[in-house]
N, C-alpha and C positions, 0 to 999 in steps of 0.2 A: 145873462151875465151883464154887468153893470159897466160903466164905463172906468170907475175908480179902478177893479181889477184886471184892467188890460194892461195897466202899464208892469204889474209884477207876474204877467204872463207868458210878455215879451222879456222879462228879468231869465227866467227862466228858461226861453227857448235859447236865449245866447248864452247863455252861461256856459255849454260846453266847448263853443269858438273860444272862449278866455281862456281856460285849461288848456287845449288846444294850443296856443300861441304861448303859453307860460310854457307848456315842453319843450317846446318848439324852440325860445328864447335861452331857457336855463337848462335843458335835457336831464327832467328830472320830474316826476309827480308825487303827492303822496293821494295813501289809497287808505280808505276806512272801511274795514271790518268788524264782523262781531269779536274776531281772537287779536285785533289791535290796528292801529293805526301806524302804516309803513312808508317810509320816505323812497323812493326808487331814484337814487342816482347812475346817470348813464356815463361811463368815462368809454369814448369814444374816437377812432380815428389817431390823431396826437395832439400829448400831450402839451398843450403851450407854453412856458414860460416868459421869459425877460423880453423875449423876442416874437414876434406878430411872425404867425405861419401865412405861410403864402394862401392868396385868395379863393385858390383852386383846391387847397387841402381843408379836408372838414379837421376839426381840432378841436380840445375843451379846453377851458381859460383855466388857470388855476384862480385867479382872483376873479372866479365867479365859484368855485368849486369851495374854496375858504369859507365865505361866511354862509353858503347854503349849509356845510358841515358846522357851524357854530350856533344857525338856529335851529338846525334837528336836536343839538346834543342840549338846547335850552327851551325848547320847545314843551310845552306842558300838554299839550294833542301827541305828538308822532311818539310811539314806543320802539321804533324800530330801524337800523338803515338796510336797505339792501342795496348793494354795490356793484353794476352790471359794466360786464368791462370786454371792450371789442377794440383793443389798443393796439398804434405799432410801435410806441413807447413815446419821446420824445423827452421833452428837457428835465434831467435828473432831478435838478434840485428842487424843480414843481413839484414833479411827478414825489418824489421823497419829501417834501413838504404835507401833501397830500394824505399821504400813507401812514405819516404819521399822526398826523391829527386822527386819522380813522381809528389807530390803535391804541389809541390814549382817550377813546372817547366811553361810556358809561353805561351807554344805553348798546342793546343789542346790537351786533350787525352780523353779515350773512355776505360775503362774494361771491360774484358765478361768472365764471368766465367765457366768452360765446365769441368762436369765431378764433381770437387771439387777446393774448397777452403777453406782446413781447416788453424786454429790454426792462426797461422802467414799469413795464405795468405785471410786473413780477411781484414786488413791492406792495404793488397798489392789491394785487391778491391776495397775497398773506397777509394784507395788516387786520381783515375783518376776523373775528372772534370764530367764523369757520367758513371755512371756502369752501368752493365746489366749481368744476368743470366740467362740461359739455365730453363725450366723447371724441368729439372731432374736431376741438378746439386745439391751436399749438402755444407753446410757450418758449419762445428763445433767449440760449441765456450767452453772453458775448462781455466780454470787458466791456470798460469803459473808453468811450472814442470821443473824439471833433471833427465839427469840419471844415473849413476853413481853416485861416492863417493860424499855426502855431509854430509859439516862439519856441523853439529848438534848445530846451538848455534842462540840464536832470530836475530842476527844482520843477519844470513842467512834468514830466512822466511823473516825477513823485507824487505831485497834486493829483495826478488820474489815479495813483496804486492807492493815496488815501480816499479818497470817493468811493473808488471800488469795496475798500475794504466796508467805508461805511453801509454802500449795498448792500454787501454779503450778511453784514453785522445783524442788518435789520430782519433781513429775511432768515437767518437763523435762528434771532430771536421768537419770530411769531410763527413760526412754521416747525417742520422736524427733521427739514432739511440739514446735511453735515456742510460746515462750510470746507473741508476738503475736498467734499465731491463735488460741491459748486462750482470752486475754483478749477476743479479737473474739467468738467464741462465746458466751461466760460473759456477756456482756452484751446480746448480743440481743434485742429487743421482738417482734418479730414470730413468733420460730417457738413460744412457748410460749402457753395460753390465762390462766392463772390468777399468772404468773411471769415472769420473764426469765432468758431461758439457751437452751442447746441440747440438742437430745435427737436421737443417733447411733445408728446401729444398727450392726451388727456389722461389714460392708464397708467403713462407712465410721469406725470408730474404728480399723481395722488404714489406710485411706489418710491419715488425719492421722498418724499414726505415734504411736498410744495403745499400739495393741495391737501386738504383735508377726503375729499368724496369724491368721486364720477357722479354729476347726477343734474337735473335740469330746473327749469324754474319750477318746479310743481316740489321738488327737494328742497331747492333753496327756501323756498318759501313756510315749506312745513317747519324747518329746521329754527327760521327766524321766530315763527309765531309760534314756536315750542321754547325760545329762549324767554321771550317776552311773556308766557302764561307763568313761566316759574321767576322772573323775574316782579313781578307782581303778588304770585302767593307768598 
């Protein structure tokens, strides 16, 4: 071997450290097949918003989650998103910024939810074109809350009851959930210790009509590059 091709030998052996630290950085890869090329974003931990989580909580940025979702959907490679979500929710208007870009986007997507999907990342599971959840995965669903200082006056509660209702709105829309039984859930006394809401597990947020399937990433996956083959014929 000649000296000219050691330098794209060693091009080669590092190349998977790059990848490596690009998931690492943005929590998210894409992957190339013979049935398409799939973008894998990971919404993990909480959701960040307006506000910097603390040092010790893992979190995804929405304003790294934005324009990763605008170069998949312009993207002339990726045919695919699939949406992996291990959430304990965090700031709505991210998290519902997010959710909706996902459902207003063109190209395929595919969510599967592992571990949790609470609060906000309710949202973020129904906006993909068909979800799927893990058996053992839960989903909680709870009004709208703060924490800290709030100013004490009805035009405040009212702002939470319009928020909620845009919640409920969205996840109505993309899902086959009733938003009466939402709102029956979301306000529940009894089945939480420290809270009021409900907390689903995976059988039963596919029979309220949350999720679309029970089923794992070998589902999720087939189901994406089964969107994407008929999307191309």
């Amino acid at each position: 071997m000649t000296e000219q091709n050691r330098p794209d030998e060693a091009d080669v052996n590092t190349q998977p450290e790059v990848k490596a630290e690009d998931i690492e950085r943005s929590g998210s890869i894409t992957t190339h097949g013979k049935r398409g090329s799939i973008h894998a974003l990971i919404i993990a931990g909480q959701v960040e918003g307006h506000y910097a989580a603390s040092p010790d909580t893992k979190s995804t940025k929405y304003e790294q989650c934005i324009p990763t979702l605008v170069a998949v959907e312009e993207s002339d490679e990726i045919e695919g998103l699939l949406l992996l979500l291990n959430t304990v929710g965090g700031d709505v208007e991210a998290g519902l910024a997010i959710a909706e870009l996902i459902s207003g986007m063109k190209k395929p997507t595919v969510s599967l939810v592992l571990g949790g999907g609470h609060s906000i990342g309710v949202p973020l599971a129904v906006s993909a074109n068909k979800s799927f959840i893990v058996p053992s995965a839960t989903m909680t669903l709870h009004p709208v809350r703060m924490n800290g200082l709030v100013i004490g006056v009805p035009q405040t509660f009212a702002t939470f009851a319009k928020m909620q209702d845009r919640i409920i709105d969205f996840i109505v829309r993309n899902s086959r959930a009733k938003a009466d039984k939402l709102k029956e859930l979301m306000t529940r006394t009894d089945e939480m210790t420290t809270d009021i809401g409900t907390v689903v597990d995976g059988n039963e947020a596919v029979e309220l009509g949350l999720i679309d399937a029970v089923g794992g990433l070998g589902e999720a996956l087939a189901a994406l590059k089964e969107m994407i083959a008929r999307r191309k014929g």
